[in-house]
N, C-alpha and C positions, 0 to 999 in steps of 0.2 A: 504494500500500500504506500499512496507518495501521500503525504497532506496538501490538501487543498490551498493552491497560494490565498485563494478569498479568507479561508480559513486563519489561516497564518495571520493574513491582516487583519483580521478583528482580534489573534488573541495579542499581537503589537500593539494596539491599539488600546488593549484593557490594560494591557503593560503599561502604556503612556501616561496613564491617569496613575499612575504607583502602587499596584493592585497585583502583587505576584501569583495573588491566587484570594478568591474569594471571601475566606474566612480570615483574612488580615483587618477587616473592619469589625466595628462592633454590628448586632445586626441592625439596629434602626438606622445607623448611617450606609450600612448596605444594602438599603431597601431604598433610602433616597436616591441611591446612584442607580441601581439599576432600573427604580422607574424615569428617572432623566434620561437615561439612554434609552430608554424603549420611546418612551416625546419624540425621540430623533426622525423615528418612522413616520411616515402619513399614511394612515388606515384607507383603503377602496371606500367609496361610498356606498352604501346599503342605506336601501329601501324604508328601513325604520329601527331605529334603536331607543329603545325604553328600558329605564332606569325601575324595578321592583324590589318589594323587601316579601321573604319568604318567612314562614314562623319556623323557628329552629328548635334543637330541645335547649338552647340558651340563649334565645333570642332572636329576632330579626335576621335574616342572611339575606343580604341585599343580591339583588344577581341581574343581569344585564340580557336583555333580550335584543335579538339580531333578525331583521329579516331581508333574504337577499336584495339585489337593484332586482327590478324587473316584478318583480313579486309585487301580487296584491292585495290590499287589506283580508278581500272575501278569500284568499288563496288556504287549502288546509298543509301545511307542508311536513316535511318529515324532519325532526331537531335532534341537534345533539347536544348532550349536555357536558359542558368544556371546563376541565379544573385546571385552573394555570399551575405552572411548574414553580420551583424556588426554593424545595428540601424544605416544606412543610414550612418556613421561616420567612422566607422572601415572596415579591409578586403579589398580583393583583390585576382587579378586573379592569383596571386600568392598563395595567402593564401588557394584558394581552389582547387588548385591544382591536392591532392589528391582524395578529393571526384569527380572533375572532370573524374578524370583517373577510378577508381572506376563504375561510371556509365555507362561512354563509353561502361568499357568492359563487365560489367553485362547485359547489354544490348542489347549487340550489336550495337550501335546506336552512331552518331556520339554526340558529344557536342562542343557547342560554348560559352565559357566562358566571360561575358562580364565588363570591367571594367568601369562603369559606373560614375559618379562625384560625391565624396564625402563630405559630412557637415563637417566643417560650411564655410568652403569656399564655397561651391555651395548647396544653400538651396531646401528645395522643392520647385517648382517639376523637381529639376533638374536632379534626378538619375530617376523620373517616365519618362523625355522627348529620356534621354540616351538611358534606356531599350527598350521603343516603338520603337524608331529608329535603331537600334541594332534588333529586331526582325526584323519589316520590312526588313531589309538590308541583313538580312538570306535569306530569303522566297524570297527577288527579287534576289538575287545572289547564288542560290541552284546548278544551274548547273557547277559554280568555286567552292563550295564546295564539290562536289559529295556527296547532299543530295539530300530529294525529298520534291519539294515545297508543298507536301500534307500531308506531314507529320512531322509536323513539332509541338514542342511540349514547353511551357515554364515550367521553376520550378528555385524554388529558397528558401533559409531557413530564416526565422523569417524575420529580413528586408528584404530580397532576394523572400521570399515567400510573403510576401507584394508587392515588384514589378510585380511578375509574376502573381498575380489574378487581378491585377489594368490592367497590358498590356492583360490579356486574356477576361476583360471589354471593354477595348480600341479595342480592334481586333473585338470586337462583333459588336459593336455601330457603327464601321466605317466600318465594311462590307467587313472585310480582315486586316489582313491575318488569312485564316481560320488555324485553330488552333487543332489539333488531341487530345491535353491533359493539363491539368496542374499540377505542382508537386508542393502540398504545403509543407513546413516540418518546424512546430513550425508555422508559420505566425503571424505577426502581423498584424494583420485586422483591430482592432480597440480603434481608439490614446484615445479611452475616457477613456480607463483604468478602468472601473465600475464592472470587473469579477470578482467573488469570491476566483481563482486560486490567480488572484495580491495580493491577502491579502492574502492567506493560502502560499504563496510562495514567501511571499516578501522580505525574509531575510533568507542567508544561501544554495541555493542554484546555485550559482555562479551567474546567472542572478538574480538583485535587483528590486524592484519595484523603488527605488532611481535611479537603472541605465537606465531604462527605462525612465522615466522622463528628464533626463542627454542625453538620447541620441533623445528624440523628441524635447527639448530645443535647443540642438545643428541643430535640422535637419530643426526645423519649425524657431529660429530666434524670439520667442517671437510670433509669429502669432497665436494668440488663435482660431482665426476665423477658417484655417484652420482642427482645429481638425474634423469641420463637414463637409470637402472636403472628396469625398469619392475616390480620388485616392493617400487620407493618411489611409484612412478606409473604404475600399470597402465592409466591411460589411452594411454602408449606403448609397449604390448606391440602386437608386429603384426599380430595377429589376437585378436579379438574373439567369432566363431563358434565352436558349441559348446558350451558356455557355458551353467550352470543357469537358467533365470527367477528374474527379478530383481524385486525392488520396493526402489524409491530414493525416500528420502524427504529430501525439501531443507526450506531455511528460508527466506523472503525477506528477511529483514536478519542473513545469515550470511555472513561471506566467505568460505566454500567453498560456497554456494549454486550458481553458475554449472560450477564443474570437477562439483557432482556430477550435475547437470541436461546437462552434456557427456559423462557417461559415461552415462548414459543412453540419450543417443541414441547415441553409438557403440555400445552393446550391439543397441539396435534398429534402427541400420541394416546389422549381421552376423546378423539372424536370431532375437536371443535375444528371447524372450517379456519384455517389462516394464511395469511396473504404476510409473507416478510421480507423487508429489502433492508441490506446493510448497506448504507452510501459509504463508502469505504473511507473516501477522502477527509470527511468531515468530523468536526468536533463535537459536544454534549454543547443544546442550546441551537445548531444550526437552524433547526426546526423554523425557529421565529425569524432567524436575521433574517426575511424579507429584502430585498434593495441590495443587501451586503452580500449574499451569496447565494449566488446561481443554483445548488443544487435545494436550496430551500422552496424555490419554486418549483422543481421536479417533483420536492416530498409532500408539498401541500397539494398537485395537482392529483397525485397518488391517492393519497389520505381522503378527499375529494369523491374519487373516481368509487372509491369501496362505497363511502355515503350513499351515493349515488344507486348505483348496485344494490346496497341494503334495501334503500328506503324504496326502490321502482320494485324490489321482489314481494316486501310490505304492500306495498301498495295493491299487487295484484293475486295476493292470495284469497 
């Protein structure tokens, strides 16, 4: 594998601000920078974007609704419900903004952006209690969205794609809400950190195997126990079948490359339909840079295309 010179330049570029690696700041000041760099983007236009607040089991969870250009008001469409990345610590419905807008309209599909509660003010499993509530509250309230409760899909990126295979666990186990797809991108699956990617990728590629550790410390609170809870690592839940179709998107100079390319195959050798491409070139985060590198618009067009395909086979069953 060669790394992507786009790549290269953005992780130059985090370099330049004096940032050797993510967990050099404290976190509230590393939440201001990295939503100042995501400002940087200009989000597609879409059709309609509404600001809601959900009931949670602590409150309020405000969450952002998207519906593509073209789309209209009477239209019923098929959503997904998107948890931003950040290691459970960082990010926001602000911060993914653009990839929001992004998906909608490749799609066609609506998206519900969800702000879920973040570490270390709110430890596990408080962002896993947010998101499940935050789906359900899609799927029982589809008809004030103008979506369709059968089509209804989750995805989320590294922390984000962490939530969304734990909530498409959750929607199994309890027997709704059923669930058309999941979108992994980078995921963290599993807190044990034991993959050969964390070592070949642990330094130098904007995500550190140090900030990984920095951001499950921050998430877990010192709880060791939890690392073998499988809605911090749903790679060790016991069963696998069931289970929506999946498209998992890796990176290859990502150190969650390997745990997410391992759930992977654990979904397809229980049965679940999955779609997986490793952009080899790229880093943990290319997902979002939009504008910055070329191969993020391959992986959104991809990501996309599966929505797509879910929600037209929803549609006509």
């Amino acid at each position: 594998m060669t790394l992507d010179p786009q790549a290269r330049a953005v992780i130059e570029l985090v370099g330049s601000l004096g940032l050797e690696q993510l967990s050099d700041l404290p976190y509230d000041q590393l939440r201001a920078v990295t939503l100042e760099m995501s400002r940087q983007q200009v989000g597609d236009p879409v059709a309609e974007v509404r600001d809601l607040v959900v009931a949670g089991p602590a409150g309020e969870i405000p969450v952002r609704l998207y519906r593509p250009a073209g789309s209209a008001p009477s239209d019923t469409l098929g959503v997904l419900v998107w948890f931003h990345g950040g290691g459970w610590v960082i990010g926001s419905v602000e911060g993914s903004d653009g990839t929001c807008r992004s998906l909608a309209n490749r799609s066609g599909a609506a998206v519900v952006s969800v702000e879920y509660r973040l570490a270390p003010e709110h430890r596990f499993p408080a962002a896993v209690e947010d998101c499940w509530a935050a789906t359900g509250w899609v799927a029982d309230h589809a008809g004030q969205l103008g979506v369709d409760p059968s089509r209804v899909a989750v995805g989320g990126d590294s922390a984000g794609g962490n939530l969304a295979a734990v909530v498409a666990l959750m929607a199994r186990d309890a027997g709704g809400p059923a669930l058309a797809h999941q979108v992994l991108v980078y995921p963290a699956v599993d807190a044990r950190m034991g993959t050969a990617s964390i070592v070949e990728n642990a330094e130098g590629y904007l995500l550190t195997r140090a900030d990984m550790a920095w951001f499950y410390d921050h998430y877990l609170g010192g709880r060791t126990d939890a690392v073998a809870d499988w809605r911090l690592s749903p790679i060790l839940h016991e069963r696998h079948d069931g289970l929506p179709a999946a498209i998992v998107i890796t990176a290859g100079y990502d150190p969650l490359r390997d745990e997410g390319e391992a759930y992977a195959e654990k979904l397809r050798q229980a049965g679940v339909a999955v779609r997986h491409t490793r952009y080899d070139g790229e880093i943990h985060g290319f997902f979002g840079m939009l504008g910055q590198i070329d191969a993020a618009e391959q992986a959104n067009d991809e990501v996309a295309a599966a929505l797509t395909d879910a929600f037209t086979m929803g549609a006509t069953r």
